[in-house]
Backbone as CSV, one residue per row, in Angstrom:
resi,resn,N_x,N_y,N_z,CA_x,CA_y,CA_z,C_x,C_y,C_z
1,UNK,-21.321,-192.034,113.471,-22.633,-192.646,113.456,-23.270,-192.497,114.828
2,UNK,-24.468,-192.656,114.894,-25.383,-192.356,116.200,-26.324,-193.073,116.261
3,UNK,-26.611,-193.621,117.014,-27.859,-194.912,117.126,-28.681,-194.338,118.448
4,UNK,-29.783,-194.397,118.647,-30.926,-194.243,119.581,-31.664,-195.171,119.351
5,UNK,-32.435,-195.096,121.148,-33.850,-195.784,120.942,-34.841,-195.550,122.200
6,UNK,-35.815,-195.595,122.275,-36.729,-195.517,123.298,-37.724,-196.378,123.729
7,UNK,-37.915,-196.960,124.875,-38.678,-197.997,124.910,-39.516,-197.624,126.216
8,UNK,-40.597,-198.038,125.770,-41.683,-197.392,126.973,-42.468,-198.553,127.860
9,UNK,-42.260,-198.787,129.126,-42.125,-200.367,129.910,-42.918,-199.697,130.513
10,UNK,-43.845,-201.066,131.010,-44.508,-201.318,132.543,-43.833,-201.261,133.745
11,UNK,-44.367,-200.956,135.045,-43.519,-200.528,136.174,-43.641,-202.099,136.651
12,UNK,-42.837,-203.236,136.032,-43.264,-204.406,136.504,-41.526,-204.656,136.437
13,UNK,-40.967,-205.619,137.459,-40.005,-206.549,137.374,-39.648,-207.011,136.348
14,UNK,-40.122,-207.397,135.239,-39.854,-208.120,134.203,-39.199,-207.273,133.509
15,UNK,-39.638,-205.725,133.003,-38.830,-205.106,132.474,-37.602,-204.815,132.130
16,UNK,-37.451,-204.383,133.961,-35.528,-204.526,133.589,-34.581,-205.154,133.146
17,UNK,-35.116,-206.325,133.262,-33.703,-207.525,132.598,-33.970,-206.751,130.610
18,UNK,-35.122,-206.452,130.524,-35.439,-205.866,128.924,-34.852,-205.003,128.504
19,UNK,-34.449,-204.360,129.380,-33.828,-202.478,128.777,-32.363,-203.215,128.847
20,UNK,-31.673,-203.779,130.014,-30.773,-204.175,130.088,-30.500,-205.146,129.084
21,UNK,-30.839,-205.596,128.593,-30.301,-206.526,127.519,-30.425,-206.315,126.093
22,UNK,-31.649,-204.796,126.029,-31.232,-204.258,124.889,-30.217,-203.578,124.878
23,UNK,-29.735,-202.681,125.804,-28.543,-201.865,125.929,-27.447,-202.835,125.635
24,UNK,-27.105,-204.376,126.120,-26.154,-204.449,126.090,-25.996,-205.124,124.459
25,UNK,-26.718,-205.801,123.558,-27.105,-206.333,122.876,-26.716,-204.855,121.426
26,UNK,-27.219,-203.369,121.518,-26.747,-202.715,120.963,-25.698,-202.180,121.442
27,UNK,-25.002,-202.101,122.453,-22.907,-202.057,122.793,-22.286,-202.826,121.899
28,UNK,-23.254,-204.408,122.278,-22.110,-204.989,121.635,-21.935,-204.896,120.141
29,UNK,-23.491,-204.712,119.448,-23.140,-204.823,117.639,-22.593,-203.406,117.566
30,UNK,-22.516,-202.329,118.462,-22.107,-201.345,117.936,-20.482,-201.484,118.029
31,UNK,-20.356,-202.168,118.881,-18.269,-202.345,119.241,-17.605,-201.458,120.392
32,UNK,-18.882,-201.364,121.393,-18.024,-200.953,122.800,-17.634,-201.871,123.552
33,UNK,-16.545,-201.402,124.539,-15.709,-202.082,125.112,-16.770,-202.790,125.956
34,UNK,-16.660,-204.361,125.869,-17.864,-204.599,126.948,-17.249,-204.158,128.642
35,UNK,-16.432,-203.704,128.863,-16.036,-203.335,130.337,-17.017,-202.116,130.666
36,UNK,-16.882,-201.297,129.550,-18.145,-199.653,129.363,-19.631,-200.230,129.272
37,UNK,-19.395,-201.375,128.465,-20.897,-201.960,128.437,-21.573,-202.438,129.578
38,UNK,-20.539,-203.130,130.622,-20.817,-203.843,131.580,-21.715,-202.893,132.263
39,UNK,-20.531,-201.712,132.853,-20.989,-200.316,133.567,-22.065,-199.867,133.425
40,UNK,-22.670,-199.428,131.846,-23.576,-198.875,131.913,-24.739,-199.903,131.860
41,UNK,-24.893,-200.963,131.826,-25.763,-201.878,131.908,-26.474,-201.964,133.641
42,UNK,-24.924,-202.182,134.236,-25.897,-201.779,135.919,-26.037,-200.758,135.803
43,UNK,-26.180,-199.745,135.881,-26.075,-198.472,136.003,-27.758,-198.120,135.550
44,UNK,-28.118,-198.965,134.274,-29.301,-198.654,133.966,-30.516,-199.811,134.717
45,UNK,-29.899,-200.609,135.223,-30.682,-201.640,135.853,-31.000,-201.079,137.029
46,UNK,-29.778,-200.133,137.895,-30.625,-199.364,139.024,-31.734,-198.260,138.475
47,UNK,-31.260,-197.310,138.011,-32.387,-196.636,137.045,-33.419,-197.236,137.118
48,UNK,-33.691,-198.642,136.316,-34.877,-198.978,135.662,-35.825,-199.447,137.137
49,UNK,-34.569,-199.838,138.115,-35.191,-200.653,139.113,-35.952,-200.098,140.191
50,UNK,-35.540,-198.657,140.401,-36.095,-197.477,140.755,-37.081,-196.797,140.144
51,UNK,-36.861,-197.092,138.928,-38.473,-196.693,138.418,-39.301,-197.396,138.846
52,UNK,-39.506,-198.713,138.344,-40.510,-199.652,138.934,-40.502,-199.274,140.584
53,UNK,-39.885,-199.734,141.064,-40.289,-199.243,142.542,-41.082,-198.543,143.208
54,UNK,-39.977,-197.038,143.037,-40.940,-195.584,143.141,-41.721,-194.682,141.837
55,UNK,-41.772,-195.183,140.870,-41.839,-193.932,139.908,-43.625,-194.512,139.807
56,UNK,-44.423,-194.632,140.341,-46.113,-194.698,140.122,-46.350,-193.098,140.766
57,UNK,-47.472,-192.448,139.854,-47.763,-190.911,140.066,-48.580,-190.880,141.218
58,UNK,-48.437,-190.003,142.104,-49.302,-190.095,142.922,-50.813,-189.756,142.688
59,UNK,-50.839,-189.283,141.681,-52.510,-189.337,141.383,-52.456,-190.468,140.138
60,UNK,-53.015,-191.871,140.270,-53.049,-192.926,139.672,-53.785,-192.663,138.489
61,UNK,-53.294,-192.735,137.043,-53.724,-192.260,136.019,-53.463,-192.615,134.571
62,UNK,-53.242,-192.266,133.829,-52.850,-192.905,132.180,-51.107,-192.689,132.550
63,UNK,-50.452,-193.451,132.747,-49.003,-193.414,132.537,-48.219,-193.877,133.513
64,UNK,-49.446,-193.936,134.766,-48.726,-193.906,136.149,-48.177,-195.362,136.549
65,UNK,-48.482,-196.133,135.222,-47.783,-198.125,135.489,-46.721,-197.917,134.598
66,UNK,-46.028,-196.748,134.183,-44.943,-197.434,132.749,-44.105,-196.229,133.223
67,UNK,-42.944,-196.346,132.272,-41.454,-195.238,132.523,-40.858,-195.800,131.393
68,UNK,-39.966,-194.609,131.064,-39.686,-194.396,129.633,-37.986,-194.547,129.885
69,UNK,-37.577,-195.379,128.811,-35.975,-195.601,128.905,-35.374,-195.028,127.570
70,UNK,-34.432,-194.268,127.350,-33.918,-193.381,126.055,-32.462,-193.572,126.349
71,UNK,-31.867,-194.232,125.427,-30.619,-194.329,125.475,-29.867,-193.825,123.730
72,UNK,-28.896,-193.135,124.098,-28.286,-192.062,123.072,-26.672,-192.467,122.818
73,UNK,-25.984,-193.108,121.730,-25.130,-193.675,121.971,-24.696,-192.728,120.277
74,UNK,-24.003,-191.450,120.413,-23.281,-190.801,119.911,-21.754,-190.438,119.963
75,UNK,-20.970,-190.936,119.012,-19.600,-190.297,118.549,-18.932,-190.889,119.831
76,UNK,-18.773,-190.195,120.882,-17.666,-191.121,121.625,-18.712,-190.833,123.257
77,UNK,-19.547,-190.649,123.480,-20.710,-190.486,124.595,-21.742,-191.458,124.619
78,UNK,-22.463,-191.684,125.600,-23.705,-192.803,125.601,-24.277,-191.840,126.912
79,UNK,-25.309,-191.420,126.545,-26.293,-191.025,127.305,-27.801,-191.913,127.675
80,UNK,-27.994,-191.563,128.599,-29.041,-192.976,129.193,-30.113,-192.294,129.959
81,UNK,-31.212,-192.203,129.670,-32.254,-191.561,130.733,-33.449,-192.050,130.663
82,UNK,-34.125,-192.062,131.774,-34.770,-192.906,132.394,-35.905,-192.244,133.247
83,UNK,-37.435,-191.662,132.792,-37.726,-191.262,133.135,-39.388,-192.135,133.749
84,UNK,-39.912,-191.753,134.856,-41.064,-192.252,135.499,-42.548,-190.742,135.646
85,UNK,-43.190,-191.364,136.108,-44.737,-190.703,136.997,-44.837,-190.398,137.943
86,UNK,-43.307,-190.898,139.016,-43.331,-190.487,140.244,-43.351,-189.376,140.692
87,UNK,-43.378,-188.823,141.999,-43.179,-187.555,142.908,-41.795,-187.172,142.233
88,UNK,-40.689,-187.465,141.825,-39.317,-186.858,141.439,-38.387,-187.010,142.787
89,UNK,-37.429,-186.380,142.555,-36.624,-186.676,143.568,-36.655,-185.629,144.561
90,UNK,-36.177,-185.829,145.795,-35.860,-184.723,146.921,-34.501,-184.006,146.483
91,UNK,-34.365,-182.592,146.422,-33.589,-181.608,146.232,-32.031,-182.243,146.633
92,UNK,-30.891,-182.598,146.068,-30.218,-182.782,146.471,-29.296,-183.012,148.009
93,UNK,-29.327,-181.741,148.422,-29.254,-181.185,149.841,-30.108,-181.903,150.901
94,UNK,-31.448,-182.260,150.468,-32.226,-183.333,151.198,-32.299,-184.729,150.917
95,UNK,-31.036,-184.866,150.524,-30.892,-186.509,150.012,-29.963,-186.975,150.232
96,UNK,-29.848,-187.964,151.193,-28.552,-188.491,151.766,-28.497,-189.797,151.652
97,UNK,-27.022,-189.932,151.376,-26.749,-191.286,150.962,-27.013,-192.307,151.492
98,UNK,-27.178,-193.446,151.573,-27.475,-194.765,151.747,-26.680,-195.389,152.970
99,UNK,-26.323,-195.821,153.795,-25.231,-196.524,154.179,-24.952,-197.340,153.869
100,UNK,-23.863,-197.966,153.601,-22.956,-199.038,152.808,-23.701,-200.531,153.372
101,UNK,-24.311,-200.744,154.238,-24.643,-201.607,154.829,-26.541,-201.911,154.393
102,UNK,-26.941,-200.714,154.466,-28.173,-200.023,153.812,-28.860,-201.715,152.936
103,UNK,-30.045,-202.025,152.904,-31.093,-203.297,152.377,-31.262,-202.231,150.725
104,UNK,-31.907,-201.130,150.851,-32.134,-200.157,150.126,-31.460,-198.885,149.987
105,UNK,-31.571,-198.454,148.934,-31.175,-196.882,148.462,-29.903,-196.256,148.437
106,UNK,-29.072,-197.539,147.588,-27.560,-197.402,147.341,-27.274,-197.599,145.544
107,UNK,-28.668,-197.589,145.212,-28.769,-197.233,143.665,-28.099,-196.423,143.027
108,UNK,-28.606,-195.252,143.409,-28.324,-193.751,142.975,-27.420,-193.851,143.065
109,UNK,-26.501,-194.090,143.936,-25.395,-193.661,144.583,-24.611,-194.477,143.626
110,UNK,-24.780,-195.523,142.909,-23.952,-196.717,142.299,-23.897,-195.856,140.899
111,UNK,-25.197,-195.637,140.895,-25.043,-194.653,139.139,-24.244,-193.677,138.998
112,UNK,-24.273,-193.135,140.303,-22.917,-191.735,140.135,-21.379,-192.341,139.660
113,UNK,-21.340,-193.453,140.638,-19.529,-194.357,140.659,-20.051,-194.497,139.254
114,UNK,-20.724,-195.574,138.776,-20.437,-195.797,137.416,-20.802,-194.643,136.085
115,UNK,-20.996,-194.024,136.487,-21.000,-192.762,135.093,-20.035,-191.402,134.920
116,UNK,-20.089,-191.061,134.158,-19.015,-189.904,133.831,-19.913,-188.500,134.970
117,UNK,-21.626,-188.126,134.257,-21.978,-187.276,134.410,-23.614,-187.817,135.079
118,UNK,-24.352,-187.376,136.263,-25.034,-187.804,136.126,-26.100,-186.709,136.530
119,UNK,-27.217,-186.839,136.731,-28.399,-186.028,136.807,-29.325,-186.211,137.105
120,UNK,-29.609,-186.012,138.330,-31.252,-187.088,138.901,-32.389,-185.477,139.190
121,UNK,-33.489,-185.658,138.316,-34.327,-184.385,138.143,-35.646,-184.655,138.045
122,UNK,-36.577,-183.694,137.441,-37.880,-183.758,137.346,-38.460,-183.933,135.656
123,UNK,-39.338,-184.955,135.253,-39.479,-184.373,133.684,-40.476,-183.335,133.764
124,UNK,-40.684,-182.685,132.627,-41.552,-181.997,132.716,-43.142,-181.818,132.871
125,UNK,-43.374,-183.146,133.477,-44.802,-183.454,134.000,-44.733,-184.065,135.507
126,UNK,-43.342,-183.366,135.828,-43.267,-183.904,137.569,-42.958,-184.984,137.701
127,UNK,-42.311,-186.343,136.476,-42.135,-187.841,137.158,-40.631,-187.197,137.644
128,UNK,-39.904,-188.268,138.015,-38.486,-188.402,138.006,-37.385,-189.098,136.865
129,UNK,-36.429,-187.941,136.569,-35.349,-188.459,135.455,-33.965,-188.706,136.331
130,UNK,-33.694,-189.754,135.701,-32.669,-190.018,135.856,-31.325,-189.940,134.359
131,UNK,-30.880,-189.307,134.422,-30.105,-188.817,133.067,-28.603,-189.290,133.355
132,UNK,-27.767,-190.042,132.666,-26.434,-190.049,132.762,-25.646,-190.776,131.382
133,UNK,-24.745,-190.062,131.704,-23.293,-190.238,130.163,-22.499,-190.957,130.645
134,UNK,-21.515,-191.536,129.947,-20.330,-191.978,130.088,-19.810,-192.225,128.848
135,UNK,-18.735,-191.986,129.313,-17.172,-191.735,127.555,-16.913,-193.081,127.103
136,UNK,-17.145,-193.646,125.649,-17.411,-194.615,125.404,-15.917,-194.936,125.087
137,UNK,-15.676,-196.465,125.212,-14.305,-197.035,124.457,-14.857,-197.797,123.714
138,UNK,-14.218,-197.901,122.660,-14.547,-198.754,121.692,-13.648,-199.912,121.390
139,UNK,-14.265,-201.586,121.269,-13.257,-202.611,120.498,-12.345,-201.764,119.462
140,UNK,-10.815,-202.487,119.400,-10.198,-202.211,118.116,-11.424,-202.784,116.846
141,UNK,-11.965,-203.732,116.726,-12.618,-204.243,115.751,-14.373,-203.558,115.786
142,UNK,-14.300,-202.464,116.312,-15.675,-201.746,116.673,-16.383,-201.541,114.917
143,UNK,-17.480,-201.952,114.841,-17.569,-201.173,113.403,-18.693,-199.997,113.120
144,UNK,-18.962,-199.231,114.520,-19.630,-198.326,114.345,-19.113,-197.528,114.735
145,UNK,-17.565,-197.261,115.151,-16.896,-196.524,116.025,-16.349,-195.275,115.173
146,UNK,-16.430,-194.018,115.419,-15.698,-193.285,114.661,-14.041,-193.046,114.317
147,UNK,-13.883,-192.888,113.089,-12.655,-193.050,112.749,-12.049,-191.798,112.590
């Protein structure tokens, strides 16, 4: 079985606790381990929290207050992406980590620890995606879990 959904938010604070509590709200009726649930729940709260932040387009326009959350919870994978209006990200190579001590910009860096696979890119209208998987466990008593 495979469940999706997409939800399209304002770049406002309030949001995130929203995506986050739908994500965890479909883990749990689906029967993942809430330890996987936990994970990807922060994981999408930095995401989301970074959208709001940075993801407004620099030319202020129809889209440039909202960012789009798509979460993909197939067979034994959960994919999560998270896309904005912003500038996108700086090229890898020009992006350096945070220091541990750092007020800001130890997000990203948290989404990598907590995910299997991750992917920070451009959508195809120039915002910024944030894309990431992780290998799902499932409750023994899971009842959407494949058998």
């Amino acid at each position: 079985m495979s469940i999706w959904w997409s939800l399209h938010l304002r770049r406002e604070a309030a949001s995130v606790p929203l995506a986050r509590r739908l994500l965890l709200g479909t883990m749990e009726t689906a029967g993942v381990d809430p330890d996987v649930s936990y994970e990807l729940s922060v994981a999408l709260t930095e995401a989301c929290a970074n959208a709001v932040e940075h993801g407004g387009a620099v030319d202020p326009g129809e889209g440039s207050q909202a960012y789009r959350v798509t979460a993909y919870l197939d067979g034994e994978t959960c994919r999560i992406e998270v896309a904005d209006s912003g500038p996108g990200f700086a090229p890898a190579p020009g992006r350096r980590p945070a220091a541990p001590d750092a007020e800001h910009g130890r997000g990203l860096r948290l989404i990598e620890e907590l995910a299997d696979h991750v992917h920070f890119g451009r959508t195809g209208r120039g915002g910024a995606l944030v894309s990431f998987d992780k290998i799902i466990k499932w409750r023994p008593d899971a009842p959407l879990a494949l058998t």
